[in-house]
VEXGUVO-352144 format. One line per 8 residues: number of its first residue (from 0); their letters; for each residue x, y, z of N, C-alpha, C, O, CB. Coordinates in steps of 0.1 Angstrom, whole numbers. Glycine has a CB too. Example, Ala and Ser with C-alpha at 12.3 -4.5 7.8 and 13.67 -1.06 7.14 Angstrom:
<atoms>
0	as	132:-57:78:123:-45:78:132:-33:78:142:-33:85:113:-45:90; 128:-22:71:137:-11:71:129:0:79:134:11:80:141:-6:57
</atoms>
This chain:
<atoms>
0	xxxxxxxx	8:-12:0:0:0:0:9:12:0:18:13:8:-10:0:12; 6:21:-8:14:34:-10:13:43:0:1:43:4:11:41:-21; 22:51:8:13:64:15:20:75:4:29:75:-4:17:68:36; 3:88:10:10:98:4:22:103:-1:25:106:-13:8:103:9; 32:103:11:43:107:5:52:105:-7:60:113:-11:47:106:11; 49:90:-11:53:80:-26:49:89:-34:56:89:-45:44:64:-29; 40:98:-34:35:104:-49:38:119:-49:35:127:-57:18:102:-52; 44:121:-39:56:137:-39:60:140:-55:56:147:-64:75:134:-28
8	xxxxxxxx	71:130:-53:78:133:-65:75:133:-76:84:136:-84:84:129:-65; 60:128:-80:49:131:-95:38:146:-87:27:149:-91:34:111:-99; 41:148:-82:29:156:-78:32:172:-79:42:177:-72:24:153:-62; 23:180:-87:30:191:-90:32:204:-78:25:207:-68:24:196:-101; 43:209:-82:51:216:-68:42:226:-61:45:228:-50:67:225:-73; 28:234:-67:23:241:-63:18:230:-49:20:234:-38:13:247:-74; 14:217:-52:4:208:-43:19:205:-28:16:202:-16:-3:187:-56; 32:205:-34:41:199:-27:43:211:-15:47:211:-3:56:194:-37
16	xxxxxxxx	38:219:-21:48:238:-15:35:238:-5:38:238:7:50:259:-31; 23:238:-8:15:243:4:8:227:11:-1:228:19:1:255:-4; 13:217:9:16:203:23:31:215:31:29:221:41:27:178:12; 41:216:24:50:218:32:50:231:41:58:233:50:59:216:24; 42:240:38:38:249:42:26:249:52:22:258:58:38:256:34; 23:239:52:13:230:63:20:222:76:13:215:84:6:217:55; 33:224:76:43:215:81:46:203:79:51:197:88:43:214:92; 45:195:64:41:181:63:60:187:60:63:197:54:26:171:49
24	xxxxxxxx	71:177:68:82:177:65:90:169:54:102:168:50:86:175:76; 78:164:50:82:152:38:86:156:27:97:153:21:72:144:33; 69:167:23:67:175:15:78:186:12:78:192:2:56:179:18; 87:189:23:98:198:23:106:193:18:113:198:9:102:204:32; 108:181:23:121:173:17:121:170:-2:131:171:-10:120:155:26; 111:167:-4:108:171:-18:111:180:-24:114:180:-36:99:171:-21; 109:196:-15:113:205:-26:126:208:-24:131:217:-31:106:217:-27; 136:199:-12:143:202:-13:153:195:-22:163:200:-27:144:204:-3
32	xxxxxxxx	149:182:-24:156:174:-33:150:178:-50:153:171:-59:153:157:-28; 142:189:-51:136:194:-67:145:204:-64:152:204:-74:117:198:-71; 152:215:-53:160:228:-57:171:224:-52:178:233:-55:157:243:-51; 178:216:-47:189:222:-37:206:219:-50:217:224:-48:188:209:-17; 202:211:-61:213:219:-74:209:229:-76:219:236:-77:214:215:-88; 195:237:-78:199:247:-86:208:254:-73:220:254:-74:185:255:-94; 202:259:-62:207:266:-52:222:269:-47:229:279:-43:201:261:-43; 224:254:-50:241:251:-48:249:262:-58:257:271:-56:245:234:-53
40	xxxxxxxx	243:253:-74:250:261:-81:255:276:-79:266:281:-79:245:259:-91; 241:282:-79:236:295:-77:245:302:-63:249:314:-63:218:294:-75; 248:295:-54:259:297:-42:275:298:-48:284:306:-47:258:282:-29; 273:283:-57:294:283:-57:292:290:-74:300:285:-82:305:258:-56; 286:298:-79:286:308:-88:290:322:-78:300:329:-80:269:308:-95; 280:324:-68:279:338:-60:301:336:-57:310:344:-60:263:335:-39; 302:321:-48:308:329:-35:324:316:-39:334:314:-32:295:327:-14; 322:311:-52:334:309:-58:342:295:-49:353:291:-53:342:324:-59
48	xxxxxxxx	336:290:-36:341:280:-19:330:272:-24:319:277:-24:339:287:2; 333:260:-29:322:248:-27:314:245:-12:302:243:-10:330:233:-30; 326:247:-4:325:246:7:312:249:13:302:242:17:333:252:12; 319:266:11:310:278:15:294:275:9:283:276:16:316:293:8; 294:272:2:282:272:-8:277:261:-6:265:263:-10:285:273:-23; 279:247:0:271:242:5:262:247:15:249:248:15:277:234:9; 274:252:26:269:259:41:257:270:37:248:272:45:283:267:49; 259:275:26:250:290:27:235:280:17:223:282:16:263:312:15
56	xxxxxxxx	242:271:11:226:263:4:220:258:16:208:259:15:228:248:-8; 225:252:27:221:246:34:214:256:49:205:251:56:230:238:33; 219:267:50:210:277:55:201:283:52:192:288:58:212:284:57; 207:279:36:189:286:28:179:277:29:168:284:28:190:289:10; 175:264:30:168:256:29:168:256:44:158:248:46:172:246:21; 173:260:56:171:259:69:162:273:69:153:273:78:187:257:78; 163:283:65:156:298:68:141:293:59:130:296:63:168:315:59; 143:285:46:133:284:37:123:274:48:111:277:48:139:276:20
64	xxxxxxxx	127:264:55:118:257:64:113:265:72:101:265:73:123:248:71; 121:272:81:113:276:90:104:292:87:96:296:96:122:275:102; 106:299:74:99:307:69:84:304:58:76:313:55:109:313:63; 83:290:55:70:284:52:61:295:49:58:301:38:64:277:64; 55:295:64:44:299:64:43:310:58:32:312:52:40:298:75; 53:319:58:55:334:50:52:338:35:48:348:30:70:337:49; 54:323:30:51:321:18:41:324:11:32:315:15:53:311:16; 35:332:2:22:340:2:13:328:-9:1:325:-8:25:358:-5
72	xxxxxxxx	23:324:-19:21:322:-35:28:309:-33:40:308:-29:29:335:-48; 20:298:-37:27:284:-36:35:283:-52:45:276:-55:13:269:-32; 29:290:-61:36:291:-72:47:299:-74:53:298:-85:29:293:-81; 51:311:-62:62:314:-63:71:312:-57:80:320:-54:61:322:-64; 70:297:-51:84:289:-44:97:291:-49:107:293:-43:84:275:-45; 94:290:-64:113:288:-64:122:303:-67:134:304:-65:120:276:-81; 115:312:-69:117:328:-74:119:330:-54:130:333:-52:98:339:-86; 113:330:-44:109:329:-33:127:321:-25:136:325:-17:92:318:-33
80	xxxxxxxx	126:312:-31:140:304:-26:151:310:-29:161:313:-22:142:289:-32; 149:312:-39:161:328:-47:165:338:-35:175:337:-28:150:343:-63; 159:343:-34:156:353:-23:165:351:-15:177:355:-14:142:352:-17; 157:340:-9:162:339:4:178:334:2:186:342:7:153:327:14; 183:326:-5:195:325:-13:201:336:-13:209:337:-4:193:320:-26; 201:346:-20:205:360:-22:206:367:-7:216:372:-2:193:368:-32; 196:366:-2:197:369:15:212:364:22:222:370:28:183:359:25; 209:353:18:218:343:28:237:347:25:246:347:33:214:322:21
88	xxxxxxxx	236:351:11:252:354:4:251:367:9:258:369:19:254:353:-15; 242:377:2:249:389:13:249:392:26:255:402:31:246:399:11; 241:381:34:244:382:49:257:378:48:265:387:52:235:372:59; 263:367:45:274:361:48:284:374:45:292:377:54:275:348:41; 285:381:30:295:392:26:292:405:37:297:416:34:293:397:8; 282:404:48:280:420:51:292:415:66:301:422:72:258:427:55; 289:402:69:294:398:79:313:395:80:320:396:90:286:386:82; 316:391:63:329:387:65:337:395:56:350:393:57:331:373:64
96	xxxxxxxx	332:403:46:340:415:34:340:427:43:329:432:45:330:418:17; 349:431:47:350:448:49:347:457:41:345:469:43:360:452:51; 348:451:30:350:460:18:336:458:10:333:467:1:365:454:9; 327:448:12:311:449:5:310:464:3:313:472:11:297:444:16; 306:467:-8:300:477:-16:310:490:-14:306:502:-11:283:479:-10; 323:485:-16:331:498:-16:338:503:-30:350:504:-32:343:496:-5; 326:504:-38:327:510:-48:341:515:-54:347:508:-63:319:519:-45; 348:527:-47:360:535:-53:367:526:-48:378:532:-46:363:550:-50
104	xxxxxxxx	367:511:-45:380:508:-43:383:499:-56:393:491:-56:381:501:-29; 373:500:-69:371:488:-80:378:500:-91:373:511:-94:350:480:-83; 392:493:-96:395:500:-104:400:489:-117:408:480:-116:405:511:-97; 393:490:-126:391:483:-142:408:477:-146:412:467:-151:383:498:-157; 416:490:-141:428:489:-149:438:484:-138:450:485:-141:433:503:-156; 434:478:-126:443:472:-116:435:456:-115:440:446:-111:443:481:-100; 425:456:-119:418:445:-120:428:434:-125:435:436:-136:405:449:-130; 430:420:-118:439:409:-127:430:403:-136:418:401:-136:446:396:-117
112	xxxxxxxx	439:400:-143:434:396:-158:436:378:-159:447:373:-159:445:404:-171; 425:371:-162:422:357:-161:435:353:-173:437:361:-183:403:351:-165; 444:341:-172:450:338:-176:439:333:-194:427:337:-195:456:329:-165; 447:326:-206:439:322:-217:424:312:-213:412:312:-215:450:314:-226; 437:303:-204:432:290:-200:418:298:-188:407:296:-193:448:279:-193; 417:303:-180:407:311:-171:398:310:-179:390:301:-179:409:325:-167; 399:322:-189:392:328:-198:379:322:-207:368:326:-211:402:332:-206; 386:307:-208:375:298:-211:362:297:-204:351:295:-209:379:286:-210
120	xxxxxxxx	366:298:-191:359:293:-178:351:305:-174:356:315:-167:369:288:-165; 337:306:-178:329:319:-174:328:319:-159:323:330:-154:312:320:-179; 333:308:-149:331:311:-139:346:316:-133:346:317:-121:324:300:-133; 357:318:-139:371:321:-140:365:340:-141:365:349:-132:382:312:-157; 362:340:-151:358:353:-156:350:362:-147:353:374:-146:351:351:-168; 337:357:-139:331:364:-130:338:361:-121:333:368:-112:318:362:-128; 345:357:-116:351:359:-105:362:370:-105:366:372:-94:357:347:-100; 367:377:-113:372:390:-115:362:404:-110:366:414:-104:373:391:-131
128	xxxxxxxx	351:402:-113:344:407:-106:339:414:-90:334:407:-82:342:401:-110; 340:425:-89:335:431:-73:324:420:-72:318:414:-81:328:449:-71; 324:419:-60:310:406:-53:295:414:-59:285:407:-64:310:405:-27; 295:429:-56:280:435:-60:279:433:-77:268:432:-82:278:455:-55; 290:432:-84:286:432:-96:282:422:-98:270:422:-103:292:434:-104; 289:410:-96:294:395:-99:274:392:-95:265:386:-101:311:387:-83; 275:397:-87:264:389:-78:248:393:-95:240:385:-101:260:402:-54; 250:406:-95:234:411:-103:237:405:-115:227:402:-122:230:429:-106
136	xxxxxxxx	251:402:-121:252:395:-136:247:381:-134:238:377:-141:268:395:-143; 254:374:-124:247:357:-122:232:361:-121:225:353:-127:253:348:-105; 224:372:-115:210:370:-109:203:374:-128:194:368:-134:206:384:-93; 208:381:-129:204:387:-145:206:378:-154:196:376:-161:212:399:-151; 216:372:-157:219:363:-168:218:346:-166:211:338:-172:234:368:-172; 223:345:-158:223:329:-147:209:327:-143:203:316:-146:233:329:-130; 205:335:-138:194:332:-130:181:340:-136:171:340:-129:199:335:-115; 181:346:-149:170:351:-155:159:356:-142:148:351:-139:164:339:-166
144	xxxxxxxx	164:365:-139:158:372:-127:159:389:-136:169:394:-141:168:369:-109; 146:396:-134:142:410:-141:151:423:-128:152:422:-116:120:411:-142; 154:433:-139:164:440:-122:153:443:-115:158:446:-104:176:458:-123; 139:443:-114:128:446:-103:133:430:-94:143:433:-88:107:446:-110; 131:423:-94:135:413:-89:145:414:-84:145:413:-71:134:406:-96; 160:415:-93:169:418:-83:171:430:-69:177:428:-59:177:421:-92; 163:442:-72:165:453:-64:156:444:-52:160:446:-41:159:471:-70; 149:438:-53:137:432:-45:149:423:-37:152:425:-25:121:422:-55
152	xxxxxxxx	154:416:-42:163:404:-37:173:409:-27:176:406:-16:170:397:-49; 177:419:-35:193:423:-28:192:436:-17:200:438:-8:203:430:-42; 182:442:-22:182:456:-20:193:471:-22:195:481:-15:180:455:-10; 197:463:-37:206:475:-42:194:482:-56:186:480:-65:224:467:-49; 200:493:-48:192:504:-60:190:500:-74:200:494:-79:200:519:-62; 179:502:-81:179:493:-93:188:502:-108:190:499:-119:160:488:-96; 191:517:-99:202:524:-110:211:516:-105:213:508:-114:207:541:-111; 220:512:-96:226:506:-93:233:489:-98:243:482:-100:222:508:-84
160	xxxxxxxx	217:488:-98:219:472:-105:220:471:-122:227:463:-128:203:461:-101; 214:480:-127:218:488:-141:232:487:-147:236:482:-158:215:504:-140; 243:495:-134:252:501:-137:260:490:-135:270:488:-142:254:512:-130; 256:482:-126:267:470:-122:266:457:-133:275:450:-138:263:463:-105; 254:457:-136:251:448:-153:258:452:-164:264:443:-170:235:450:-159; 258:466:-166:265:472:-176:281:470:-173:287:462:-180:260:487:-177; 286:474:-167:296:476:-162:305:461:-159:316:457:-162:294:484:-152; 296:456:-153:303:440:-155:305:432:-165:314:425:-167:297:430:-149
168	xxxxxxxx	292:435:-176:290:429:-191:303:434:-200:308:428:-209:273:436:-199; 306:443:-196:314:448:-207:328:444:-203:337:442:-211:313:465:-210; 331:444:-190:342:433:-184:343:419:-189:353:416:-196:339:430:-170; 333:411:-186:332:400:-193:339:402:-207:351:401:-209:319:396:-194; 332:403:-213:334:407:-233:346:414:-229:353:404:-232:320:421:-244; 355:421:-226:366:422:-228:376:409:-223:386:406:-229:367:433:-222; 373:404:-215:380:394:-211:378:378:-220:387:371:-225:376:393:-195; 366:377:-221:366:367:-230:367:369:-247:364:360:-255:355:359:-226
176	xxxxxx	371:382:-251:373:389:-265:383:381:-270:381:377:-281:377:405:-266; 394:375:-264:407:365:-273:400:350:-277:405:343:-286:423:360:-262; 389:347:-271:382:336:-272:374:334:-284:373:324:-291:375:335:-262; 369:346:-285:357:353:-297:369:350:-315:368:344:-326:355:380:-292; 378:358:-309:384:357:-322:391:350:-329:393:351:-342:389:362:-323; 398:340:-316:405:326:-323:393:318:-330:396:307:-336:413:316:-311
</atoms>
């Protein structure tokens, strides 16, 4: 005889999100085994430490449990997990970068330059990157998130998130430009 829980994993996530938001812990475990690659990725993209990026996936899915009930929109779980994701990375940079969001200290032409071999590696390449930029290009491009979304997420001004998109994009493309041409 089956119980409920057997049919989690066919059952669509709107039905999985509000059991688990009911406290059914099963039902959580399901969405946690449906997000917790993307999340990861989305961590050792942010913060470059596998390590780290376990730990901060795994707080996120610890803040995502016990925030449930907060959850307004059972269809906006995984945009919702983002979030808190995004929360979790710049908690961690407000707590251990001195330097988070110190702007005049980012200078283009002191910036190190990814070796050929880097250069391949888009995740070589954003990691050149200040952490505020680094962060709105993965959320923008990686993570097809709109800059309303991002300013929502991060709480950086959305001229801000503009400027850091622009400004990082054209970093990129310069850095991976020898790639383009061979």
């Amino acid at each position: 005889m089956n119980r409920a829980q057997d049919y989690y994993p066919e059952s669509p996530e709107a039905l999985v999100v509000n059991l688990a938001r009911g406290g059914d812990h099963l039902a959580f475990e399901e969405l946690v085994r449906r997000h917790q690659s993307n999340i990861r990725n989305l961590m050792r993209r942010c913060c470059r430490d596998p390590h780290l990026a376990d730990d901060l996936a795994q707080q996120t899915f610890l803040r995502a449990w016990t925030s449930m009930r907060n959850l307004k929109d059972a269809k906006a779980f995984a945009g919702w997990l983002k979030r808190i994701a995004v929360s979790m990375w710049l908690q961690h940079l407000r707590k251990h970068d001195v330097l988070f969001h110190s702007e005049e200290l980012y200078d283009e032409s002191v910036a190190e330059k990814p070796t050929p071999a880097e250069a391949l590696d888009l995740n070589a390449a954003l990691a050149t990157l200040p952490e505020p930029v680094r962060l709105c290009i993965i959320l923008s491009y990686q993570e097809g998130m709109s800059h309303a979304e991002i300013e929502q997420a991060t709480g950086i001004s959305l001229g801000t998130i503009k400027s850091h998109i622009k400004r990082g994009s054209t970093r990129l493309k310069t850095i991976l430009q020898a790639y383009r041409e061979a």
